[in-house]
C-alpha positions as CSV (number, residue, x, y, z in Angstrom):
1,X,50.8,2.7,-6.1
2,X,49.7,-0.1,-8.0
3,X,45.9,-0.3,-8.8
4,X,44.0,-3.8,-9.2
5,X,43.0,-5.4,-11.9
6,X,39.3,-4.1,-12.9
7,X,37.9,-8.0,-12.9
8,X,39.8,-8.1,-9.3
9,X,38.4,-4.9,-7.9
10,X,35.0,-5.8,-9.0
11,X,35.7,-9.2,-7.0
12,X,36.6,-7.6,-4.0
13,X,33.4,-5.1,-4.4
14,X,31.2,-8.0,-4.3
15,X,33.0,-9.9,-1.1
16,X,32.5,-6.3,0.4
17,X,28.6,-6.0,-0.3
18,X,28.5,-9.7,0.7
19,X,30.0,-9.0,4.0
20,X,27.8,-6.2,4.8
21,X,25.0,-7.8,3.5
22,X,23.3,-9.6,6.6
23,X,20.0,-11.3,7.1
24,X,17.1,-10.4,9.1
25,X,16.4,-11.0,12.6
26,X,13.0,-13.0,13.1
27,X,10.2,-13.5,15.8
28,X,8.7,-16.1,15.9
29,X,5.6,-16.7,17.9
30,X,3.8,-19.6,16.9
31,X,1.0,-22.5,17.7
32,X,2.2,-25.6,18.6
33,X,1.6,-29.2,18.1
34,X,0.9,-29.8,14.3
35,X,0.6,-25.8,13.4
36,X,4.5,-26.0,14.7
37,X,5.2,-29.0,11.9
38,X,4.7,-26.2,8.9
39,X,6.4,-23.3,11.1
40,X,9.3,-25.2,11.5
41,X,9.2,-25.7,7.6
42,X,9.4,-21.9,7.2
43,X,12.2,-21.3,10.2
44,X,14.6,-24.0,8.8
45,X,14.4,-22.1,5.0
46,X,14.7,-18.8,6.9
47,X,17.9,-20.7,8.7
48,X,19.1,-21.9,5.2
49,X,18.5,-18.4,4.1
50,X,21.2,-16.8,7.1
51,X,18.3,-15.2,9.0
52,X,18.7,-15.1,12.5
53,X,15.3,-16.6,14.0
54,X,14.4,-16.6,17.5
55,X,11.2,-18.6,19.3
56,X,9.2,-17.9,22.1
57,X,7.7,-20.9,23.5
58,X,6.6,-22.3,26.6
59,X,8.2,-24.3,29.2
60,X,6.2,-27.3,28.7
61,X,6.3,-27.4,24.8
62,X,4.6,-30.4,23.0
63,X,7.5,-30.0,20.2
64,X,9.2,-26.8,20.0
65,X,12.7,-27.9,22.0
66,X,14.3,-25.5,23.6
67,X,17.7,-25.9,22.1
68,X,18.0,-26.3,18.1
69,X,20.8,-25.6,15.6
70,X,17.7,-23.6,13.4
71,X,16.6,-20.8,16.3
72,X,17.2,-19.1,19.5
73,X,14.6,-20.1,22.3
74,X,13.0,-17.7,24.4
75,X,11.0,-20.0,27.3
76,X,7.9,-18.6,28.8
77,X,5.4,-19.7,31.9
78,X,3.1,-22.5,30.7
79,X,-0.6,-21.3,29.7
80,X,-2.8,-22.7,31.8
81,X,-5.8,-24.7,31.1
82,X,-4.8,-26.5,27.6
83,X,-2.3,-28.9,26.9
84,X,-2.8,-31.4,30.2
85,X,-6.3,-31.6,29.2
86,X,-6.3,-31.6,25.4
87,X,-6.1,-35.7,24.8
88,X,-8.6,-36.0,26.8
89,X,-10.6,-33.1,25.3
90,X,-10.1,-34.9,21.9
91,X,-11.0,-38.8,23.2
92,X,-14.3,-37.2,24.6
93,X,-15.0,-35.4,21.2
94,X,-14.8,-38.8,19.7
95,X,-16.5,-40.5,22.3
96,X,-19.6,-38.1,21.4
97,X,-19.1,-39.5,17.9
98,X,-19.4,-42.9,18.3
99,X,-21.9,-43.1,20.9
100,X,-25.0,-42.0,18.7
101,X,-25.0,-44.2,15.5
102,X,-28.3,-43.3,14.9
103,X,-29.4,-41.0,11.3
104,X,-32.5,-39.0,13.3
105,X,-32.3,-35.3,12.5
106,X,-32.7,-34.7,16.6
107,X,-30.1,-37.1,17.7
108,X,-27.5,-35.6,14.7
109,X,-28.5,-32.5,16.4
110,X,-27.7,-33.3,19.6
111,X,-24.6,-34.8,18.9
112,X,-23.2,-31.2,17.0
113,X,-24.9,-29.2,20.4
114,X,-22.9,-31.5,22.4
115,X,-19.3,-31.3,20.4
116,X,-19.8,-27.4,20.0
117,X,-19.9,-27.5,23.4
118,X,-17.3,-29.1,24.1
119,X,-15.1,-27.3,21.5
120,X,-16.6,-23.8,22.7
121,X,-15.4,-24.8,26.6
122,X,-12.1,-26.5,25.8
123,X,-11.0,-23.4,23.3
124,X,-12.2,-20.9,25.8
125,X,-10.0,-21.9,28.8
126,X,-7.3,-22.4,25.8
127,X,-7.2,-18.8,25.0
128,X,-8.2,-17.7,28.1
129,X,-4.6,-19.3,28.8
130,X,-3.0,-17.5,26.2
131,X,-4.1,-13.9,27.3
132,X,-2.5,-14.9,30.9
133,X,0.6,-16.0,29.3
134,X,0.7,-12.3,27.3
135,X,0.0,-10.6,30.5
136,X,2.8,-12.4,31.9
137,X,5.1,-11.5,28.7
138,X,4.0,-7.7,29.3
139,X,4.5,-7.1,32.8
140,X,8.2,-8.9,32.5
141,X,10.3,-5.4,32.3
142,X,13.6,-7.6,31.9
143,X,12.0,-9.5,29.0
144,X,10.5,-7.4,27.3
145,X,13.3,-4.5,27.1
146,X,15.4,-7.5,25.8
147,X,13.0,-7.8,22.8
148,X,13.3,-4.4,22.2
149,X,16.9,-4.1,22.4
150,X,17.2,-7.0,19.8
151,X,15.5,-4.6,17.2
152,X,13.8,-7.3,15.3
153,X,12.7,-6.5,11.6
154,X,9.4,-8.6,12.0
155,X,7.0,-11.2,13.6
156,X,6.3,-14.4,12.2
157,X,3.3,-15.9,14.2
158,X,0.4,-18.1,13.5
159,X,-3.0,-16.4,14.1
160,X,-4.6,-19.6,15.4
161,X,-3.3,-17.4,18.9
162,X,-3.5,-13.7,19.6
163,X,-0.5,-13.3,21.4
164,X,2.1,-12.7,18.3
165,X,-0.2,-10.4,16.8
166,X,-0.1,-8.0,20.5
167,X,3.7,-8.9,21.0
168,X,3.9,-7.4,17.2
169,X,1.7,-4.3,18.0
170,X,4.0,-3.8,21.4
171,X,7.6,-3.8,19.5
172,X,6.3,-2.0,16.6
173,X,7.4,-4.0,14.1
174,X,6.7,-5.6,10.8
175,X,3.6,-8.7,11.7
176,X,3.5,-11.6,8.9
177,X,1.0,-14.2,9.4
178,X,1.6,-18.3,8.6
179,X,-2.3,-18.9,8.5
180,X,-5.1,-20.7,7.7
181,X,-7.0,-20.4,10.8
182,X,-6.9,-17.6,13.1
183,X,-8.6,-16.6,16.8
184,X,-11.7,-15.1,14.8
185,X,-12.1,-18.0,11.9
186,X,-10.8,-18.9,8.9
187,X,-8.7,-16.3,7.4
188,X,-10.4,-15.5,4.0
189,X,-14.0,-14.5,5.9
190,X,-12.2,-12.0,8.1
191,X,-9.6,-10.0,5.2
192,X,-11.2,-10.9,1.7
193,X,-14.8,-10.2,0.3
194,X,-16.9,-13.7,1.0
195,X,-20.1,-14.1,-0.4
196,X,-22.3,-16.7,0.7
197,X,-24.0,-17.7,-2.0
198,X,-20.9,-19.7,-3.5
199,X,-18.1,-19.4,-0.7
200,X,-19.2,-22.4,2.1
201,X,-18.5,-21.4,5.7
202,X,-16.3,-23.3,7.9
203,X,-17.7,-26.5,9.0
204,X,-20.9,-26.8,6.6
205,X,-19.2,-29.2,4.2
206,X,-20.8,-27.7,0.9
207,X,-19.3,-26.9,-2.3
208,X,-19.4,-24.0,-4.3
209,X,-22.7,-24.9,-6.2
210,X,-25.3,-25.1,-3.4
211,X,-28.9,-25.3,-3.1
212,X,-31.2,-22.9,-2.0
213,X,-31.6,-24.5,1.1
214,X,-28.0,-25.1,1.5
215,X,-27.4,-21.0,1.2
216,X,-29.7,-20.8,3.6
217,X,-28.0,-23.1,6.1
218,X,-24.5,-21.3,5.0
219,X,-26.0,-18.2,6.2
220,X,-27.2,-19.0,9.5
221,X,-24.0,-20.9,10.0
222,X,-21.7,-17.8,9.6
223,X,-23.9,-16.0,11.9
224,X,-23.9,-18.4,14.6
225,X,-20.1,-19.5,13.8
226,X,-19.0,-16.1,13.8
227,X,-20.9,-15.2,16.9
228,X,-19.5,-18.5,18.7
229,X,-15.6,-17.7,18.0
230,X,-16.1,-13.8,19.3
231,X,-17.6,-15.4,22.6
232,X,-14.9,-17.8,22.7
233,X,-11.5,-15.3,22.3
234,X,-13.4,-11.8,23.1
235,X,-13.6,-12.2,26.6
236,X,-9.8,-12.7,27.0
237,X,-8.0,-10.6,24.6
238,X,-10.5,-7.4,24.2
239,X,-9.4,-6.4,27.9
240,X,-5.7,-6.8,26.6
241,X,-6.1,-4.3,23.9
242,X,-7.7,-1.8,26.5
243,X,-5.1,-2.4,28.7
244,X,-1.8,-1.8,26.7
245,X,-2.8,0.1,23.9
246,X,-5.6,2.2,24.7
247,X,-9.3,2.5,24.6
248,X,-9.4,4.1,21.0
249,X,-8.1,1.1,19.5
250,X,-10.5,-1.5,17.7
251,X,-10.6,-4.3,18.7
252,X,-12.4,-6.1,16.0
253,X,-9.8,-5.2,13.4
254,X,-6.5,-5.6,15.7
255,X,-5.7,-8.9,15.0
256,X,-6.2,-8.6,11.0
257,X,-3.2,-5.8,11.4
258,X,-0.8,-8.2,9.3
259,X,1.5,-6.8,6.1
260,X,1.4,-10.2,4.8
261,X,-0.9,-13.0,5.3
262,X,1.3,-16.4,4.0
263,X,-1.9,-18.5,3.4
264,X,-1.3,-22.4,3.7
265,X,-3.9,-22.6,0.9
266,X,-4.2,-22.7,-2.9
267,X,-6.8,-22.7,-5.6
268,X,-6.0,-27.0,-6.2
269,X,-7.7,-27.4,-2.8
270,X,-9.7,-24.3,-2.3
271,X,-12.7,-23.2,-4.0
272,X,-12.5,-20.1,-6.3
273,X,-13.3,-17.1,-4.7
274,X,-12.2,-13.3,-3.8
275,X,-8.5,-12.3,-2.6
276,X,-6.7,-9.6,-1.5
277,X,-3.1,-8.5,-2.2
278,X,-1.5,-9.1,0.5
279,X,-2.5,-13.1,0.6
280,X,0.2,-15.3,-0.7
281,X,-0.6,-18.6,-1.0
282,X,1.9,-21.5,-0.6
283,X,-0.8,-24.3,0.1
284,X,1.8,-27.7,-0.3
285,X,5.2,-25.6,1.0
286,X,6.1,-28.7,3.0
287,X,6.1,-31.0,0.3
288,X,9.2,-32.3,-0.9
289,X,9.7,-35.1,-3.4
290,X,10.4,-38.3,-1.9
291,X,13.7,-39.7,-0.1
292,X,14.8,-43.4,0.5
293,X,12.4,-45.4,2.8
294,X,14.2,-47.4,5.8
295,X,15.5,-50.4,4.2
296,X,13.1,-52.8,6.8
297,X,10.1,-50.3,5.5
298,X,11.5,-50.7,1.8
299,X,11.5,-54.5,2.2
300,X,7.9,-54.6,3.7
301,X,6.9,-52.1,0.7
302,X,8.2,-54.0,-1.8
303,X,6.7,-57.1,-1.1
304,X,3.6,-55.8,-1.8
305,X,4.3,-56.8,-5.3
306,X,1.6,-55.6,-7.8
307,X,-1.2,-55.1,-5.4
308,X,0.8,-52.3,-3.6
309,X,0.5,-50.7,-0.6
310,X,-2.2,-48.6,1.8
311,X,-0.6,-46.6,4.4
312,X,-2.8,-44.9,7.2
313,X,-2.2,-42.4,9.8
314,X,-4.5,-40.1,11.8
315,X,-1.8,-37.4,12.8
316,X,0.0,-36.0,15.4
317,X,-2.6,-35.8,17.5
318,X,-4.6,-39.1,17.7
319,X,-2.0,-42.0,17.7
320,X,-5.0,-44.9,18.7
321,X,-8.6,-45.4,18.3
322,X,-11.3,-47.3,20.5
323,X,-10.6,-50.7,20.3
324,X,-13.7,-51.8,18.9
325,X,-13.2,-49.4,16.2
326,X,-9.8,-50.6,15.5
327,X,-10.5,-54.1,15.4
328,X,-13.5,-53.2,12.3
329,X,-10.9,-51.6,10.7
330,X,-7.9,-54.1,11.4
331,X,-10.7,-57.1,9.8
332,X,-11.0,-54.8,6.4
333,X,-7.3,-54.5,5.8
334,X,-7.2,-58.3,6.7
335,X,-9.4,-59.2,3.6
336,X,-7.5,-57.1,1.0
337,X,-4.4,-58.7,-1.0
338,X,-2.7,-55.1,-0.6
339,X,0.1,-54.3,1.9
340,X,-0.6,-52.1,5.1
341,X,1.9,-49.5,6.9
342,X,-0.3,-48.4,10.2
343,X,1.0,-45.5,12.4
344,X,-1.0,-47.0,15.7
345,X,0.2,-47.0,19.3
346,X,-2.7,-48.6,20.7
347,X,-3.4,-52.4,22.0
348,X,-2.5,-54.4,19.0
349,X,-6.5,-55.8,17.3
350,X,-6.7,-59.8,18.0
351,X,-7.1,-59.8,14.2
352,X,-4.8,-57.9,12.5
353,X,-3.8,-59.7,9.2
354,X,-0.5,-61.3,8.5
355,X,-0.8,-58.0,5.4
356,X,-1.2,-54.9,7.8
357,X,2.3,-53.6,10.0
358,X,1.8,-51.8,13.0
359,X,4.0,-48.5,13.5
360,X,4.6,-45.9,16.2
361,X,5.6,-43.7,13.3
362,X,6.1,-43.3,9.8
363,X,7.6,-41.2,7.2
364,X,4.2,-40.2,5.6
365,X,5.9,-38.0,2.6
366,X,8.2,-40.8,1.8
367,X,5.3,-43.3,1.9
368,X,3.2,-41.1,-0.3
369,X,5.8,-40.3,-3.0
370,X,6.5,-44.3,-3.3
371,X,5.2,-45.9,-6.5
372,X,3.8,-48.4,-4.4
373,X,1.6,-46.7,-2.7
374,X,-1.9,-46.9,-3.9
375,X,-4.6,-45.6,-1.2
376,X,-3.8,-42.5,1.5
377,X,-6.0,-43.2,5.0
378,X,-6.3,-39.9,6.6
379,X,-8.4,-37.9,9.2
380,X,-7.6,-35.3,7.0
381,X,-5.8,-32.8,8.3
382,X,-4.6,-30.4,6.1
383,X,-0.9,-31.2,5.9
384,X,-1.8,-34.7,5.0
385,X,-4.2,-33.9,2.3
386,X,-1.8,-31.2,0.7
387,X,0.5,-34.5,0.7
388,X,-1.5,-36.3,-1.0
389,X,-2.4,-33.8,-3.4
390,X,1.5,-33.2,-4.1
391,X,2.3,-36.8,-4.8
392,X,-1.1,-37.9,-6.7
393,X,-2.7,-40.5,-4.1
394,X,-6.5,-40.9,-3.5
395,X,-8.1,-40.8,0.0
396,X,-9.9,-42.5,2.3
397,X,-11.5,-40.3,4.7
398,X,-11.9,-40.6,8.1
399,X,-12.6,-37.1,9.8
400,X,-12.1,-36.9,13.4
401,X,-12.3,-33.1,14.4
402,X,-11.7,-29.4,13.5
403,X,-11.3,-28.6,9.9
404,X,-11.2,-32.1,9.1
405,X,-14.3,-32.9,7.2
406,X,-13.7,-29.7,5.4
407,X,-10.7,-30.8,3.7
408,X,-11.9,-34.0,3.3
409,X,-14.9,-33.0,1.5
410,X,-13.1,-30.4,-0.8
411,X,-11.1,-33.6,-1.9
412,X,-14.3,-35.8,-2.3
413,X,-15.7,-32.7,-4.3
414,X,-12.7,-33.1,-7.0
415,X,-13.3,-36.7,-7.1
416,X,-9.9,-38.0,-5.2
417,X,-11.7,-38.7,-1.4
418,X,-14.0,-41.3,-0.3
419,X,-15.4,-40.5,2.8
420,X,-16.5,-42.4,5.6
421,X,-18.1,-41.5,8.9
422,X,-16.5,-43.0,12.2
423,X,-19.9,-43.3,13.8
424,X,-21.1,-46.0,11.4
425,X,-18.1,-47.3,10.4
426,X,-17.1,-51.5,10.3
427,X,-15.6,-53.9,8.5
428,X,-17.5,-53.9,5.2
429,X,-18.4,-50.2,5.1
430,X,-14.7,-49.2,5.6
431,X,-13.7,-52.2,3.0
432,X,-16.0,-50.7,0.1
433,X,-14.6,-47.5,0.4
434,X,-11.1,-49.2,0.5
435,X,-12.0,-51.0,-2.7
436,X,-13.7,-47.9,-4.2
437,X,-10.5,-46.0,-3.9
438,X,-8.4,-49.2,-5.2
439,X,-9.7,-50.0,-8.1
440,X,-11.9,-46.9,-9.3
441,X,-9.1,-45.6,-11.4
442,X,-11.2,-42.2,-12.1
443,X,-10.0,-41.7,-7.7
444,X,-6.4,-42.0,-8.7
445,X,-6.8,-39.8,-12.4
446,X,-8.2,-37.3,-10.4
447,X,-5.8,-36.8,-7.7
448,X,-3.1,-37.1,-10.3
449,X,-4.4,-34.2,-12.3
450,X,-4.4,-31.9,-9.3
451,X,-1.1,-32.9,-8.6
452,X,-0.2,-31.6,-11.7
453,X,-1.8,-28.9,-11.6
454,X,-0.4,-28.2,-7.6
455,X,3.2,-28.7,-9.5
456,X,2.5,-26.4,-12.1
457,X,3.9,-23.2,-11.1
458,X,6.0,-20.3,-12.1
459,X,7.8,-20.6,-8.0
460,X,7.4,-23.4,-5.3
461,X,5.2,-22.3,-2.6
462,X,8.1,-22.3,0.0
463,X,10.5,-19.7,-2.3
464,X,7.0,-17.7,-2.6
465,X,6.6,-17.8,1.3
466,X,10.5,-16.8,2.3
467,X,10.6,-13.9,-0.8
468,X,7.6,-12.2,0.8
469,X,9.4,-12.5,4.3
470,X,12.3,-11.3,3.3
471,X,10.0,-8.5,0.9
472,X,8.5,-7.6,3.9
473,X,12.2,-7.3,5.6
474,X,13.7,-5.1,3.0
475,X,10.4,-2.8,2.7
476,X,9.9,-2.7,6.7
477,X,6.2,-3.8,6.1
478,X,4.0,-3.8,3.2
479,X,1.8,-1.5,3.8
480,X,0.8,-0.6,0.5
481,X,-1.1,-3.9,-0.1
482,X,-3.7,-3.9,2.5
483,X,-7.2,-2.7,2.1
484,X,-8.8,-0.1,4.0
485,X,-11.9,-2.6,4.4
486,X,-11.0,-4.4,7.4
487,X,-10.8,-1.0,9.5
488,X,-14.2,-0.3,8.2
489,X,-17.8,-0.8,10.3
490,X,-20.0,-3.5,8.5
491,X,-22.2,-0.4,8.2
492,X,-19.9,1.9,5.9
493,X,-17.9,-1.9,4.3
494,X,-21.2,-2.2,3.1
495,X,-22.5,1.3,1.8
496,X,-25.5,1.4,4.2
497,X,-24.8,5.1,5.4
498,X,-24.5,5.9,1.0
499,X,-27.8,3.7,0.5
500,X,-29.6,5.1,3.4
501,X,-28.5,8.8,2.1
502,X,-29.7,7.7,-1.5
503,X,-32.7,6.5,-0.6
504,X,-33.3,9.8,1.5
505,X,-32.4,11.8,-2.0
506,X,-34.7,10.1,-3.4
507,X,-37.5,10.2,-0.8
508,X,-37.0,13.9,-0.5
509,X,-37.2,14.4,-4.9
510,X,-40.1,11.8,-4.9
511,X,-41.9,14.3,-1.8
512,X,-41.2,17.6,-4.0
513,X,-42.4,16.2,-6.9
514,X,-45.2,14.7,-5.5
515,X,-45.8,18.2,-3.9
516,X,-45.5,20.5,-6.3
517,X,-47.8,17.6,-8.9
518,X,-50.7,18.0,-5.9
519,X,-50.2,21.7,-5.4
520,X,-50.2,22.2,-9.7
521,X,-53.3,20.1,-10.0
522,X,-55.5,22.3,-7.3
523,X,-54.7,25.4,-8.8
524,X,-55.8,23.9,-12.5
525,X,-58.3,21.3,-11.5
526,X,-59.7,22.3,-8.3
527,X,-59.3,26.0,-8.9
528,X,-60.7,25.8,-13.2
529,X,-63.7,23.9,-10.7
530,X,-64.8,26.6,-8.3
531,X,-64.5,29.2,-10.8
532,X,-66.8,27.8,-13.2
533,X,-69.3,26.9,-10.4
């Protein structure tokens, strides 16, 4: 018999370990609307990658189609509650906005009472939606012996829900978060060590240098913040736990039960502060350097000429504005010599300048990678920011809802945001800050420097992201880099049973000696005393 040649044997070794080698069947459970912009980011590397990926989503999905070349779709029930009612939701959010232009302390206050509200109601029937669409899921027999017949290796979900988290728990698999934001807050208060004195809670807009009276206001925020999201998601899932896996299990760390947490975060953006292990950041993943505009867009682009261009979008979610508040800002782009790319689907302003074209949609990374771009409008969501982080622009700000303001204001704080609030906003306020962020090169410098400093790394976010996916694949979890101090009480996390036994030590040492001083000075004093008498 006639043997191969070694460099063809060693050929035909690695076709054989290729062939066996196979890639790992995902889960996906994830949020939709924008959330589902950066998951589908992650599935379509996990795709490239020859992982087999299937997504549960619900019959009535804003975005997540049911057939795609990237993923299998499982199709559940609708939630109830959400999604008919969430433009509406977000118009009367604004509407609470704009009404009250005044600065009083009261009214300001009356205006947060009243969008807290509004939030706390709207996010309540939300989840309370999800927890029926999981009881759903785990009463379906058929179903769910189908996921466990297809033996997945994990769950990728976004926390911003509790249901992939429970379907995770219920398979026994693997659980890998894509997260910023989950049912219980932002993600760094609940898993890493968050001192208030320099790490701003959600919402308060501060930096990482505040005041006394801003730690003060930080402090009772967290308390009241933390105690509004438990009211808002306890009442529906905590009954679910009971139900399908037992009294004994704690609620209050269930849902932080992930072997990675893939945070869409980095330090560019984020103030410094405490981590854990098992955080991997890959704030920017989505960005990509810039492809060919349209050639109609790159024709309107270019003759911009010098002055360049200001493109403006407020998302996904908010395609128009109310008129009055367009037509202020339609009058400031009309005075400026700069060209204007507008995603609005609104009724066109009466006067919109000859400079400024309307759009029902735009390619915002293309836009912001263009050398003739000069100015970024935003509401500031994150993926927008991170954008224009990525490809250098400066920001005008105008925060609508949510996290907005947050990420605005960490921009502002680096000195690449101007900020301008909706409720006072017209024609020459929104101008100025148009004009600021035009020709105050120190915007532009800025924003450049933490692009290069964003670019600056030894692996792009989205290789990080998929390497710890597939880490987690190979391992079957990574157990080994959580902490212990999420399934702790706030009573041991924070040594109050060791201080309270200290202090006892101590009390009880103090007492002796104290005793045994008192009983040693009557037997010399007070005895020496009645004996000479």
């Amino acid at each position: 018999m006639k043997l191969l040649h070694p460099s063809l044997l060693t050929f035909a070794l690695l076709l054989i370990q290729l062939s066996s080698a196979s890639g790992g069947k995902i889960l996906v459970f994830p949020l939709d609307g924008s959330h589902w912009v950066n998951m589908k980011v992650l599935i379509e590397e996990l795709h490239a990658k020859g992982h087999e990926v299937a997504v549960i989503r619900t019959s009535d999905s804003w975005y997540i189609t049911e057939k795609s070349p990237l993923y299998t779709s499982i199709t559940l029930p609708r939630p109830n509650g959400f999604e008919e009612n969430f433009e509406t939701f977000l118009h009367q959010q604004l509407e609470i906005r704009l009404q009250d232009k005044r600065t009083s302390l009261w009214s300001r206050v009356q205006t947060r009472i009243q969008m807290e509200q509004l939030v706390l109601d709207q996010f309540s029937q939300f989840h309370k939606g999800m927890s029926e669409m999981v009881v759903q899921m785990f009463e379906d027999e058929n179903l769910m012996k189908s996921l466990h017949e297809a033996k997945y290796d994990l769950v990728l979900t976004d926390p911003g829900i509790g249901g992939g988290a429970m379907l995770a728990r219920r398979l026994q698999v693997p659980l890998v978060f894509n997260v910023r934001w989950t049912i219980q807050g932002e993600a760094h208060f609940l898993i890493a060590p968050s001192p208030l004195s320099y790490i701003p809670f959600t919402a308060t807009e501060f930096t990482d240098k505040m005041t006394f009276f801003q730690r003060v206001t930080n402090v009772l925020s967290y308390v009241l913040g933390m105690y509004t999201l438990s009211h808002i998601t306890e009442p529906h899932y905590k009954p679910l736990v009971k139900k399908y896996f037992g009294p004994d299990v704690d609620y209050s760390t269930f849902f932080l039960d992930a072997d990675i947490w893939l945070m869409r975060n980095d330090f560019v953006f984020e103030f410094p502060r405490p981590t854990m292990p098992n955080i991997v950041y890959m704030g920017g993943f989505q960005c990509k350097p810039p492809k060919p505009l349209p050639a109609d867009l790159e024709e309107f682009v270019q003759s911009s000429g010098d002055h360049g261009v200001i493109v403006m979008t407020l998302g996904t979610l908010v395609a128009n504005l109310p008129l009055d508040v367009t037509e202020e800002i339609a009058a400031a782009f009309s005075q400026l010599p700069q060209k204007v790319v507008w995603r609005y689907m609104g009724q066109r302003p009466a006067n919109l300048g000859n400079n400024t074209l309307l759009v029902n949609w735009l390619p915002q990374k293309d836009l912001l990678g263009h050398p003739k771009t000069k100015v970024f409008v935003t509401h500031g969501g994150t993926n927008g920011v991170q954008e224009a982080i990525y490809h250098g622009v400066p920001v005008v700000g105008l925060p609508l809802f949510f996290d907005q303001p947050d990420n605005l204001s960490r921009i502002r704080a680096k000195g690449g945001a101007v900020i301008v609030d909706i409720a006072v906003l017209d024609r020459h306020i929104f101008a100025e800050a148009l004009m600021a962020a035009l020709y105050n090169s120190s915007y532009r410098e800025n924003m450049q420097t933490l692009s290069r400093l964003h670019k600056d790394q030894p692996m792009k976010p989205l290789d990080r992201a998929v390497f710890w996916i597939e880490y987690v694949i190979r391992h079957k979890g990574a157990r080994h880099l959580q902490t212990q101090s999420y399934k702790m009480s706030w009573f041991v996390y924070n040594s109050v049973d060791v201080i309270t036994a200290l202090l006892a030590v101590i009390s009880l040492v103090a007492f002796i000696c104290i005793s045994i001083v008192s009983f040693l000075w009557r037997i010399i004093f007070v005895g020496k005393k009645v004996k000479n008498e």
